[in-house]
N, C-alpha and C positions, 0 to 999 in steps of 0.2 A: 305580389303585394308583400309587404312587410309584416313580419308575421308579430304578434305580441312579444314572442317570447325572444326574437331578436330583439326589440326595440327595449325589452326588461335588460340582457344583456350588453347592447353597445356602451363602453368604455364611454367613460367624459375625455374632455384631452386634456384636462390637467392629471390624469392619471400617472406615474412616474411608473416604465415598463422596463423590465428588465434588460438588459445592453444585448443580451442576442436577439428581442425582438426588433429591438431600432435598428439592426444591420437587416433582418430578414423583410422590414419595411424598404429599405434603403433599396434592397437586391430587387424584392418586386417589383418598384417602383420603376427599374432602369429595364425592366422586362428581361430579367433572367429566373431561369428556375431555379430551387435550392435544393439540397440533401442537408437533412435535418440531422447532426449527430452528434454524442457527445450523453451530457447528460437527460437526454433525452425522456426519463421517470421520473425528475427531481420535484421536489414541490416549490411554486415559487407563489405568484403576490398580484390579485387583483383588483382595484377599487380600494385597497385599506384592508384586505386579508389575505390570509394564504389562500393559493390556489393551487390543484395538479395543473401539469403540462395539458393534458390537454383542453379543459376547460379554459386555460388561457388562451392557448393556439382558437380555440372555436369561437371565441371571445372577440381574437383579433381577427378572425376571416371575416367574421359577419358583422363585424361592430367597423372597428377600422378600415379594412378591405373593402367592404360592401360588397359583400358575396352572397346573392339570392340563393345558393346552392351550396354546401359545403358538407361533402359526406368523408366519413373517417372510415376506413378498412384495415384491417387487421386479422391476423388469419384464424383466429380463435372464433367472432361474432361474424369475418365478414363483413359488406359495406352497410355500415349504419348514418343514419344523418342525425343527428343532435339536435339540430331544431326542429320543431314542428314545421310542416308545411313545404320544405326544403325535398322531402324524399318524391312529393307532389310535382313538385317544379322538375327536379329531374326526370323524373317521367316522360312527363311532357315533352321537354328538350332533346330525349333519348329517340321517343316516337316521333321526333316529326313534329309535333301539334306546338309549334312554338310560338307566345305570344310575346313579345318584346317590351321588355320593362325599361321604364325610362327612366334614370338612377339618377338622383338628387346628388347634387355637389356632396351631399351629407353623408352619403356611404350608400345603403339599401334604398330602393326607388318604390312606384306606385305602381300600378298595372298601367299600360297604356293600349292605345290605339292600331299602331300602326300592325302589319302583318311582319313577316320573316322576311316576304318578298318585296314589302317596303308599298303596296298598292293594290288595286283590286285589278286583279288580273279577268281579261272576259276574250274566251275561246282564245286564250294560250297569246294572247297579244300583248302587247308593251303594259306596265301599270302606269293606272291614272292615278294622278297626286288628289288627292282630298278624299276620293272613292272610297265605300266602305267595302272590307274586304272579300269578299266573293270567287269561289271556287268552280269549276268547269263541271260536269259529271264525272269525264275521264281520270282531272285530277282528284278529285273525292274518292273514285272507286281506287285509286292510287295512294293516297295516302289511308284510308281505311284497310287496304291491302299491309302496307308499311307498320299501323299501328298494333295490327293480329301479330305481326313478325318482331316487336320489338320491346313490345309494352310486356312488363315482369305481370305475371299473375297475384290475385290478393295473396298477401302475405309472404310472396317469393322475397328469398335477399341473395344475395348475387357473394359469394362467398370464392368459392377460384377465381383464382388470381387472374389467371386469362381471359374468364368474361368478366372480371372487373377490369382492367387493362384494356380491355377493346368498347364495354360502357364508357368511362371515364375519358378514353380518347375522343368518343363520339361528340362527348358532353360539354368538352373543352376544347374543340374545335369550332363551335358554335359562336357567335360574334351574338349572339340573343339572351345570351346569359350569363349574366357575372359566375365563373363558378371556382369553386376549390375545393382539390381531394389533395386528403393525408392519407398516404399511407406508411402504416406504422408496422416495425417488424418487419419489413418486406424482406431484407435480410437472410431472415429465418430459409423464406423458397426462392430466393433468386442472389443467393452467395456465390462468392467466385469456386464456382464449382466444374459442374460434367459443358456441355454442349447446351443439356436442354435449360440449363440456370441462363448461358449465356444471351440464348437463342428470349428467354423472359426478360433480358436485363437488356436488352435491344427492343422490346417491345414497350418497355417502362419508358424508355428515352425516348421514345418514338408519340407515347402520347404527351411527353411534356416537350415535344418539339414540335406537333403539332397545334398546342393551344395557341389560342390568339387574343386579340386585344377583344375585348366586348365592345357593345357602343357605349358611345358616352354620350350624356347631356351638352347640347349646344353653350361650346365654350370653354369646356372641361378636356384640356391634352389627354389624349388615354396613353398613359403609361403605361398600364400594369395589365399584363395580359394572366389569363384563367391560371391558377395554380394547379400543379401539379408536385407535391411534396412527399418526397420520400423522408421515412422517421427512421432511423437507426443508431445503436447503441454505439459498433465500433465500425467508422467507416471502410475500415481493410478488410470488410466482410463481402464489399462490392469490389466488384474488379477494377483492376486501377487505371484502364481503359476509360471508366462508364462518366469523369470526371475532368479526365486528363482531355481526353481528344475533342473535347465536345466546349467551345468557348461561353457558351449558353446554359450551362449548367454550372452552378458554384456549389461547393461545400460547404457548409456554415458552422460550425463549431459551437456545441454551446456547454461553456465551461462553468466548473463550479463557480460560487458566488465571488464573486470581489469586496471588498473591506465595507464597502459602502450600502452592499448589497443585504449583504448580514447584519449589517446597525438596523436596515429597513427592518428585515426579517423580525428579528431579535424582538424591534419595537413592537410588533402586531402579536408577536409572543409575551409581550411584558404582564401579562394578567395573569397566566400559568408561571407566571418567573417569579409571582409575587403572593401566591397561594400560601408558600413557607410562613413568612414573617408578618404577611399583610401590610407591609408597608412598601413605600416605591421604591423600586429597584434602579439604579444608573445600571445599562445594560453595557457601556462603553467599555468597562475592563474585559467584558464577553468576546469585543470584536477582534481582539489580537491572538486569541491562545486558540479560537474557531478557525483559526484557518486551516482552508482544506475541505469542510464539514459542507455536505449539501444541505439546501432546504431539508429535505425529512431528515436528515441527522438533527438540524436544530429544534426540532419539533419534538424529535426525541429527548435531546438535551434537557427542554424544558419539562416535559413527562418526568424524568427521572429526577428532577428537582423536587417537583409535586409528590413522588411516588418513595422517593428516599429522604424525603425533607431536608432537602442540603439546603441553605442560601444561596441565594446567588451571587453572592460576595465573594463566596469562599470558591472561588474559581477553579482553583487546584482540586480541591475535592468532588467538586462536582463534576468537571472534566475526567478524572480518576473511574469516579463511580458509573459515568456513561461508559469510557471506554473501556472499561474491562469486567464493569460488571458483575463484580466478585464483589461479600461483606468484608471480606478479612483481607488486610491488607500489609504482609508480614512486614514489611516495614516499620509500619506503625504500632504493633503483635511484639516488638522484640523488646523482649526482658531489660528493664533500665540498668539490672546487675552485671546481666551478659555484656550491655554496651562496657561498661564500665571496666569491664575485664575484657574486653578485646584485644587489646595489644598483646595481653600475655598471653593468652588463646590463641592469638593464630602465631607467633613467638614463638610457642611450645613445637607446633608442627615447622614453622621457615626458620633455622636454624642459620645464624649469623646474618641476618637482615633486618638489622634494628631498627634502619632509618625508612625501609617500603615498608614494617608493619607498623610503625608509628605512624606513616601518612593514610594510609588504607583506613587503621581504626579510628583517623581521625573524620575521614569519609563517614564511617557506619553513624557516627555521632550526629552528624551532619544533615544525615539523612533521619536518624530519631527524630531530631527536633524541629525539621521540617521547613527553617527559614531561607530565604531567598532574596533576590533583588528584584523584585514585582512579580507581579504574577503569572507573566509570561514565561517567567523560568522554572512555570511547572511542566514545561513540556518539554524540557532536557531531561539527559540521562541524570538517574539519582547521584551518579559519579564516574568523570574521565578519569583513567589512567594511561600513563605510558611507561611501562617499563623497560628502560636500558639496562645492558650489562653483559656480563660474560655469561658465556650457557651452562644449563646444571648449575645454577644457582638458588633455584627457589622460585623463579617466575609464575611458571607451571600450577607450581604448588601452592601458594600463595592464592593464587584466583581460585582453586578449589577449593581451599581452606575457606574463603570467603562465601563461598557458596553452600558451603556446611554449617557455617557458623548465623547464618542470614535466615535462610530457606532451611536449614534442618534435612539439608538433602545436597548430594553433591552432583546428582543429574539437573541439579539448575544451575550448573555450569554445558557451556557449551563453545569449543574450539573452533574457530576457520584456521585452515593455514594455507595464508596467504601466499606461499610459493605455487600451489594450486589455482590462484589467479594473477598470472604473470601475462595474461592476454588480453586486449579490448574488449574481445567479446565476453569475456568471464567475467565482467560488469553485471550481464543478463544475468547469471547465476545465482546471483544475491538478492537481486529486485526480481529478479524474472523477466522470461525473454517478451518481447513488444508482439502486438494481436498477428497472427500471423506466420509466426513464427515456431519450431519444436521448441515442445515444453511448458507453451505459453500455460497452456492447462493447469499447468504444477501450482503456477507462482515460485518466487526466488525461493532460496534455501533460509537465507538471514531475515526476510520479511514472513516467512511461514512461520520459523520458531519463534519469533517475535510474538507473532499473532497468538500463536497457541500456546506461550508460555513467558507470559509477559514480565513477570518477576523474575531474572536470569541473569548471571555474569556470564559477559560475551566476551571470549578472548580472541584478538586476531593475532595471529603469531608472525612475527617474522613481517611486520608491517611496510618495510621496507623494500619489497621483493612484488607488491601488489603494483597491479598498473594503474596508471595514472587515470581511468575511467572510474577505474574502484576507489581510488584515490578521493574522487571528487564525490560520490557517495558516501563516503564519510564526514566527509564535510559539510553537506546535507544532516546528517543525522545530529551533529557537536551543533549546527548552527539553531535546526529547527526541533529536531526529539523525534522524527517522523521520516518514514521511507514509505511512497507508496509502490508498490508491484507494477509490472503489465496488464493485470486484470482491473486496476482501477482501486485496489481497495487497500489502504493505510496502516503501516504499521506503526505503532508507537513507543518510545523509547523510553520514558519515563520515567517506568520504575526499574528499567534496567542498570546495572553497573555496568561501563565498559572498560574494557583492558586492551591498550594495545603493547604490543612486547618489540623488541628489537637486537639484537646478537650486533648490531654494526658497529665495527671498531676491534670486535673480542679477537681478531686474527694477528692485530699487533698486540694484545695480552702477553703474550707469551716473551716477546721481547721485553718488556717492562720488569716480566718475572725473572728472567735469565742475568738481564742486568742490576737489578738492585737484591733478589732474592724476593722469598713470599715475604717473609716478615719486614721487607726494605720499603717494601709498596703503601705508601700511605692510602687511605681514602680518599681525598680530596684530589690526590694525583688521578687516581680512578677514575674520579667524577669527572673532571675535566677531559681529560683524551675519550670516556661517550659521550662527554656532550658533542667535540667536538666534531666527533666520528657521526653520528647522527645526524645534527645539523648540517654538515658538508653534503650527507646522502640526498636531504629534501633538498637543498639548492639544486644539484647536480636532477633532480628529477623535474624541477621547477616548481616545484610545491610548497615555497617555503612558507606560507601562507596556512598549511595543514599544521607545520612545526610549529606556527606561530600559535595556534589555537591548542594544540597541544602540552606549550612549552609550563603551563600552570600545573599539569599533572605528571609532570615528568619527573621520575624517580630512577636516580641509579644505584643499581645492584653492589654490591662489592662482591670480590672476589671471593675465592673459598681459602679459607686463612687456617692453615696446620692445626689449630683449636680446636676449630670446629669438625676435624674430622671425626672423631669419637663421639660426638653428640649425632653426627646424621647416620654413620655407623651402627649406633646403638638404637636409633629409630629405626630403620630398615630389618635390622634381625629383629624388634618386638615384630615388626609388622610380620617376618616368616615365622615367628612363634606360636603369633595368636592366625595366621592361617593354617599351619597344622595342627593347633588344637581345633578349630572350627569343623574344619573337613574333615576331619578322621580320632577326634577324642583322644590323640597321642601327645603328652608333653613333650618337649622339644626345648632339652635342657643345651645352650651354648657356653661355653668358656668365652665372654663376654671380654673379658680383659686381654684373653690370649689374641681373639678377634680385631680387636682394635690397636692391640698394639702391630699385626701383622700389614692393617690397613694403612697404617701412620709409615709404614717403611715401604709399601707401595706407590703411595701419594706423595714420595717425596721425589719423585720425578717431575719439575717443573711442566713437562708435557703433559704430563699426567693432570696435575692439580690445575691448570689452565682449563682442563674441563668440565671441572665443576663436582658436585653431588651426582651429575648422572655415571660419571667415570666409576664411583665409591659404587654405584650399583651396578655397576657393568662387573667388574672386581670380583662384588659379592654371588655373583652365578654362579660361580665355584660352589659355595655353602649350599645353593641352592641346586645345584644337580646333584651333590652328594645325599642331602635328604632325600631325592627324588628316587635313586639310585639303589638307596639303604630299603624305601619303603616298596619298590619289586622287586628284591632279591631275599626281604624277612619278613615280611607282610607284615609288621606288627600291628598286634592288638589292640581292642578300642580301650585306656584306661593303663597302657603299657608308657614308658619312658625312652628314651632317646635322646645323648648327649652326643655335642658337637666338640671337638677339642681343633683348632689350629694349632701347626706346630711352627717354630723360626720360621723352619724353609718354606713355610706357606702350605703346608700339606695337612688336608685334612681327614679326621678322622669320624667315624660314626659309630655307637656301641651300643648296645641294648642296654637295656637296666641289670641289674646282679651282677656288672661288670667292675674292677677295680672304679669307683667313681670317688673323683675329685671333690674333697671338701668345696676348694675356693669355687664352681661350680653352682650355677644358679638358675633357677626355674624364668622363664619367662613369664 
């Protein structure tokens, strides 16, 4: 009989059910079984509110399905049944003692009349139609035998997997009872593992290939034979046999929500969306910048609405404040003076690159005052970049300037280089490799710091040299703000900068330099042979499509122009100044002038200068093995001095303090 608490539960059928239950209708219906996988914990929506997984799945066995039986097993509690009255009924059905229920077109049926065996059977002879039903002795001492042997003791629950697997097969081989089991996590003991997992995962298939159709009411096709339902998180947990070879068994997928799925949601959440202002909320600007987000993400969404009192207007922010969770959000933290002085700030450190620090601090601005083209474009990065040009120009430096100047820290800077993913499979690397695979464990490299360091300038260097799987990953990130992993779980881009860099083109530099000389080479001549050089690259890769979303942040370098060598010169020796006074309290007096003027007649080797600022410091290791040299051969003291003099020939000298010292001669 139908018990109260099913007929409290059976769905209306105007109820709107989420699109993997319509396909798991569909499947039963054509008498296949399913494997349940995917988002399988997510909360979804029943009658007009939310609901868990499984309360809806128990919902639709016993409401839609019309399953006088429906027990859920899971390795934690073991097989439990949900409804009242259901774990009675299997009983029954397990032992033997089955009474046949005869199921209304309506789903769950009434108790009826007839026996198992269809008639009353007398001294073991054919059954009579109408007869009430009636047992032999031999068969009574027979099934009393059977029910000693089968029937669970009060309070027993059937928790291993194998006497659940061989109940359940019992139960669902029977044509006397509508039945459905879930099991959830099964995963967990019957993964594609040793022998004895396999040896489980043959016996799991074997009771959903043994179910069969029940009876049905005069008139009613039986479609739908007893369920047998495996629940699992990532389907590559079972063997790829257990699915493949078997045309009776389907997979089902059940993926996060879709656009339409989330307006629902969203709606049954509009009471907590609107706790903030007390007024009604339009949830529609919610459903674009949610994508991705499970039911309990959006449940949380709404919490943190309530709990940080954002509106829910203000989309951006509140998206912000779920996904990261932090009050402070340096972004917003950064000094209106500091903005205001950017250019000249990071200027100070990228010596001759007027035209990438002028775009950069017009970024930082940008990002101060927080406007956009709707509000979906709060889930880009704070700021693309792509920097072209000759190498040893500042590129490098630049994004770390940025990241000092931002964050107050130059470890929220963080490098990939991209020649390091020159392979298909080094796609995994970044998102991380697919369930199943080494590594999966980790998650990627680029969606972990992501995760744990969500305020960051990402530079990929050398973006030209990355394969075109990585390639397309990027494209993902510029289009949506978001990369999720292997393991299922989203990183987001948001409040990051990103920087991509590229050297292509810089091998004809040198000719450009030979022919016209440094000071011949305009800038605009510059710009154009990398733009050209770069664009030519994405065609030739087939990407041009990456260029084309790129081409707004594309900035090119110039070269390093005779000038400027004395100013990066002189940046590099502060920098070995103030490191040996730090480490060792020793001044570290240079002939500054003698220094740069020796560097200006090295750099004038067109080979030379075609490589940039990193050449100038390649050069200066000279200076810097001779301090090194000087400080284990005279130990000097903490509070002592030490002057550097280059000579013409480029030869350098070291000297203690009380030594003839140079007026022209100055302290770091």
């Amino acid at each position: 009989m139908t018990s109260p608490a099913a007929e409290a539960i059976q769905p209306s059928a105007d109820d709107v059910l989420p699109l993997w239950m319509l396909s798991l209708q569909w499947e039963l219906q054509r008498g296949r079984q399913v494997v349940l996988h995917g988002e399988v914990n997510d909360r979804f929506w029943l009658g007009g509110q939310p609901a868990p997984f499984r309360e809806l799945l128990v919902t639709y066995l016993a409401g839609f399905a019309g399953a006088d039986i429906v027990g859920w097993w899971d390795p934690v509690d073991g097989l439990t049944f949900p409804i009242p009255g259901h774990q009675t009924r299997f009983n029954e059905v397990r032992a033997g003692r089955v009474v046949a229920v005869a199921r209304s077109p309506g789903g769950a049926g009434q108790d009826g009349a007839a026996s198992r065996d269809g008639g009353a059977l007398q001294d073991g002879g054919a059954p009579q139609d109408g007869a009430a039903p009636q047992l032999t002795r031999r068969q009574e001492r027979q099934t009393a035998a059977t029910q000693r042997a089968t029937a669970p003791a009060a309070g027993d629950r059937l928790v291993e997997i194998g006497d659940v697997l061989a109940a359940v097969r019992t139960v669902v081989a029977s044509p006397e009872a509508s039945s459905a089991f879930v099991l959830k996590d099964i995963d967990a003991l019957l993964g594609a593992g040793d022998m004895q997992a396999a040896i489980g995962c043959l016996r799991l298939r074997a009771a959903m290939n043994d179910a069969v159709v029940p009876a049905a009411p005069k008139g009613r096709p039986p479609y739908a034979r007893n369920a047998v339902l495996p629940v699992i998180g990532d389907l590559s947990r079972l063997p790829a046999w257990f699915c493949q070879e078997d045309p009776r068994v389907e997979p089902l997928a059940i993926s996060r929500l879709e656009a339409d799925e989330r307006r629902l949601v969203l709606a049954m959440l509009r009471a907590q969306l609107e706790e903030v202002t007390g007024e009604e909320v339009d949830i529609e600007p919610l459903v674009g910048p949610t994508e991705g987000l499970a039911g309990w993400q959006l449940d949380a969404l709404a919490r943190t609405s309530a709990i940080r009192r954002i509106p829910a207007h203000k989309v951006g922010k509140l998206l912000d404040a779920y996904r990261y969770n932090v009050r402070r959000d340096p972004w917003t933290q950064l000094d209106i003076g500091l903005i205001r002085q950017s250019e000249r700030l990071l200027g100070r450190r990228v010596i001759g690159q007027g035209k990438a620090v002028a775009s950069v601090a017009a970024a930082l601005r940008s990002a101060y005052v927080g406007v956009d083209f709707g509000a979906s474009g709060a889930a880009r990065p704070r700021g693309v970049f792509f920097f072209v040009g000759p190498t040893g120009v500042g590129k490098t430096e630049l994004a770390k300037a940025v990241a000092t100047l931002v964050f107050g820290d130059e470890s929220a800077y963080y490098r990939f280089d991209m020649s390091e993913y020159q392979q298909e499979h080094s796609a995994e690397r970044l998102a991380g490799a697919p369930p199943g695979f080494v590594g999966y464990e980790q998650g990627g490299e680029l969606t972990r710091r992501v995760q744990e360091r969500p305020f960051s300038v990402l530079l990929f260097d050398e973006i030209e040299k990355a394969d075109r799987a990585v390639l397309d990953k990027f494209l993902q990130i510029l289009e949506d703000g978001r990369l999720t992993d292997g393991r299922g779980r989203t990183a987001y881009f948001s409040q990051s900068l990103i920087i991509f860099t590229s050297n292509e083109g810089a091998a004809g530099l040198g000719d450009l330099i030979a022919a016209s000389g440094a000071d011949g080479v305009r800038y605009d001549a510059i710009e154009r042979h990398f733009l050209a050089a770069v664009e030519a690259k994405f065609n030739a890769l087939q990407r041009p499509e990456i260029y084309g979303r790129l081409q707004p942040g594309v900035t090119v370098f110039d070269m390093l122009r005779p000038w400027h060598i004395a100013g990066i010169t002189e940046r590099l020796v502060g920098e070995l100044v103030e490191s040996v006074r730090e480490r060792h309290r020793v001044d570290l007096i240079v002939d500054r002038d003698a220094v740069s003027a020796w560097m200006e007649r090295v750099m004038s080797d067109p080979a030379k200068l075609s490589y940039g600022g990193r050449q100038i410091r390649n050069e200066l290791q000279a200076l810097r093995r001779v301090v090194i040299d000087y400080f284990v051969a005279a130990e000097p003291a903490a509070g002592s001095e030490i002057w550097l003099h280059v000579t013409p020939e480029g030869e350098i000298e070291a000297r203690p303090d009380g030594l003839a010292k140079r007026p022209e001669l100055s302290k770091g």
